[in-house]
N, C-alpha and C positions, 0 to 999 in steps of 0.2 A: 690786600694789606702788604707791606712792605716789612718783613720779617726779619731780625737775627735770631740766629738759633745758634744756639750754644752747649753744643754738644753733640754728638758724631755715633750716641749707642747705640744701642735698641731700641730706646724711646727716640732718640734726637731721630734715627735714620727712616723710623716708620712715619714720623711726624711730619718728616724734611720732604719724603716721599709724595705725602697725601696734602700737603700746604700746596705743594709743584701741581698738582694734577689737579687741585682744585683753583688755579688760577692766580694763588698769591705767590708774590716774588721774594723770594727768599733771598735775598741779598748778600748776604756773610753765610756761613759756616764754620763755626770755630769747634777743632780739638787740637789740644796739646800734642796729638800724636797726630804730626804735617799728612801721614797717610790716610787714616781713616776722613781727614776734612775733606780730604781731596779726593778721594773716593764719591763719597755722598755729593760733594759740589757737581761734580763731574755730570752727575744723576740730574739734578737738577738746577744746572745754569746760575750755578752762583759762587762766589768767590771763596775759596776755601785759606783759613786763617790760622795758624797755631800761634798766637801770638794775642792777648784781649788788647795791646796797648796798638794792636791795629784795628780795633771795634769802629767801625763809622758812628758818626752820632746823626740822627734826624729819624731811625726807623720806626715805622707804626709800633711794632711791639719787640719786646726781647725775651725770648723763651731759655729759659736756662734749664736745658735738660740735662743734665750733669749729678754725681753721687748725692744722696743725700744729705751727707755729711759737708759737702764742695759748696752746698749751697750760700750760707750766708757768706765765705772766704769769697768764690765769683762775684757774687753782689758789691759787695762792700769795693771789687776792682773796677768794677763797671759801670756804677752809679754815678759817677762824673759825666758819664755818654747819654747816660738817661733822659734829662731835659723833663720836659713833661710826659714822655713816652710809657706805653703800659709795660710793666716786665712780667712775669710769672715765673712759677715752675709748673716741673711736670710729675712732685713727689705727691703718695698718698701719707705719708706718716708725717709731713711735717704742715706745721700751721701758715697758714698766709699772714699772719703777725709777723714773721722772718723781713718783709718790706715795710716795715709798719712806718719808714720814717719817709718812705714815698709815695704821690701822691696818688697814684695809679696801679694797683698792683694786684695781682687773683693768684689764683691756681685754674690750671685744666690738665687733669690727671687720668689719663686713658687706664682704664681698668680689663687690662689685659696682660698678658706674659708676652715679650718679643724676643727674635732674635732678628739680627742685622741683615742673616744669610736668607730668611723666608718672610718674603712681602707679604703682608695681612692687608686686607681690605679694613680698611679705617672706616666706614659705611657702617660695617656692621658692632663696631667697638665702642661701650658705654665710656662716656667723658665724662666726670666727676669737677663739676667747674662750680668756682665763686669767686667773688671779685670784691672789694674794699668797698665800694660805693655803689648804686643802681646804672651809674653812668658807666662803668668799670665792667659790672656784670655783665650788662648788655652788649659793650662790644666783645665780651672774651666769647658768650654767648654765640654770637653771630659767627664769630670764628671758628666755633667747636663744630655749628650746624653746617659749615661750610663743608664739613670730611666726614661728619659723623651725622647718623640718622636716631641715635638714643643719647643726648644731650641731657645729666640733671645737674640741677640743681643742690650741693651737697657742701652743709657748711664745715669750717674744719674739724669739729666736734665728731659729728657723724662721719668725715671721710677719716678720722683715727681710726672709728671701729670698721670702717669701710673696709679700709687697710689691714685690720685684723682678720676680719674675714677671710680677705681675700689671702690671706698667708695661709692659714689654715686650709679653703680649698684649693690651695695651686700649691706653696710651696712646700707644704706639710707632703700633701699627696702625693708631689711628685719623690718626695723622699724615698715615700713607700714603695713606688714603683725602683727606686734604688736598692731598698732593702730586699724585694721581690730579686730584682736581677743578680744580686750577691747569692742570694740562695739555690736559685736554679743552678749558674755558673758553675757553682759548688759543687753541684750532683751533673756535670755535664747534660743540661737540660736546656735546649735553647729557649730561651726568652720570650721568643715571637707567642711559644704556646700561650702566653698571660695576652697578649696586647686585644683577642676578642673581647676578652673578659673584664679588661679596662676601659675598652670602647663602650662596652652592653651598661656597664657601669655608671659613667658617666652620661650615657643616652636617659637611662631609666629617668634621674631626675629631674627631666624634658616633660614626662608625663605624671610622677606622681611627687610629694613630698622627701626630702633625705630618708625621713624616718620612715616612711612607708616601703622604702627601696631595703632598709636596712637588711640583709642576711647573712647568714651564717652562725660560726659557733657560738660565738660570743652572747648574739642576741636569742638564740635556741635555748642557750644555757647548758648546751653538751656539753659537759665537766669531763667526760672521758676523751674526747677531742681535744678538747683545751691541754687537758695535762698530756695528751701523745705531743700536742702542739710543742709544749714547752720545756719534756725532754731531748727534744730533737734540737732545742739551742740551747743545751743543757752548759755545752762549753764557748755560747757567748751569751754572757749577761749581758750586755748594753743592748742585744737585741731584744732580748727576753723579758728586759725590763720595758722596754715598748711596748711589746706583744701585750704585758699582761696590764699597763696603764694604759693600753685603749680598750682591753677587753673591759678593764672594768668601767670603761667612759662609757661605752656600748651601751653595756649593762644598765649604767645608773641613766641613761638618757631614757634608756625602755621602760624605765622603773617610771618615772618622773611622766611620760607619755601616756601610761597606763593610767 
């Protein structure tokens, strides 16, 4: 397929990557900021753009992987270049209704965290794809299987709560692991000590259930751990107040299980 991609991020650059390698020609590359286009174009032989009012018109499809927020302002610049051509995105929180007044138009929303600086195998990264029509579906489809080997089918409805999800396991979690790094820092305690205990962590739920991995104070019910716990951030609330709305998330999840 003959590709623009429109957008230079995390998502555009791992996308821009795995389109190259799997044989489609990526034609344009647009970001506003001339370096990062030209960066990624460089990667994969194709023309880097910080300008949309230099978009070519005729491409197989137009990928707008750009903020979530950016998306209908791009569109609404770029739909004269459209023609009959497929567009997407590449957000989970926002609806494929956003196109609704063209006549070809999906989403494929890679369900993963990137960054620009570390290449991911797109192979092993779920693609959350659907498309306005069967005609629509089928080619984003083809597209998705082209880089990806777990391709679903996920309408916008489900990829909302998909998206919720997925906030809660990645960007909640990584929070923790912020909150974690603050505290050790605190007591001059390197960091690194937590990262087995984050890996073993997130391995566990490989082989059993969340709930079945669950341990510690909270789900024990050690009430004398908890409140050493809670003295210890006696003088910051905003932690303390996390602390003790997951203990008792913990808690009422074990209750509810039982």
């Amino acid at each position: 397929m003959r590709i623009c991609l429109i957008g230079a991020g995390n998502v555009g650059t791992q996308l821009g990557l795995a389109f190259y390698k799997a044989g489609h020609q990526v034609i344009q590359v647009f970001s506003r900021d001339a370096s990062r286009a030209e960066k990624l174009a460089s990667l994969i032989s194709s023309e880097p753009i910080s300008s949309l009012q230099n978009l070519k018109n005729g491409a197989d499809v137009y990928i707008l992987a750009v903020k979530d927020d950016a998306i209908s302002d791009v569109f609404n610049q770029i739909r004269s270049y459209l023609s009959d051509s497929l567009v997407m995105h590449t957000a989970g929180s926002v609806p494929m209704t956003i196109f609704t007044d063209h006549s070809r138009h999906g989403v494929l929303w890679p369900v993963q965290t990137f960054s620009r600086s570390h290449k991911v195998d797109m192979r092993g990264v779920p693609l959350a794809i659907t498309g306005n029509i069967p005609e629509t579906t089928r080619a984003i489809e083809a597209l998705a299987k082209s880089i990806s080997d777990h391709v679903y089918h996920i309408d916008d409805t489900q990829r909302a709560f998909l998206h919720l999800a997925a906030t809660f396991a990645s960007n909640f979690s990584n929070h923790m692991y912020t909150l974690s790094r603050q505290i050790t820092e605190a007591q001059d305690i390197p960091f690194d000590i937590l990262k087995p205990l984050i890996q073993e962590t997130a391995l566990k739920i490989q082989r059993m259930s969340p709930e079945e991995a669950q341990t510690g104070a909270a789900v024990r019910r050690d009430e004398g751990t908890i409140l050493r716990h809670l003295l210890l951030m006696k003088e910051n609330t905003e932690m303390k107040e996390v602390y003790e709305l997951l203990t008792k998330s913990i808690q009422s999840s074990s209750e509810n299980a039982g």
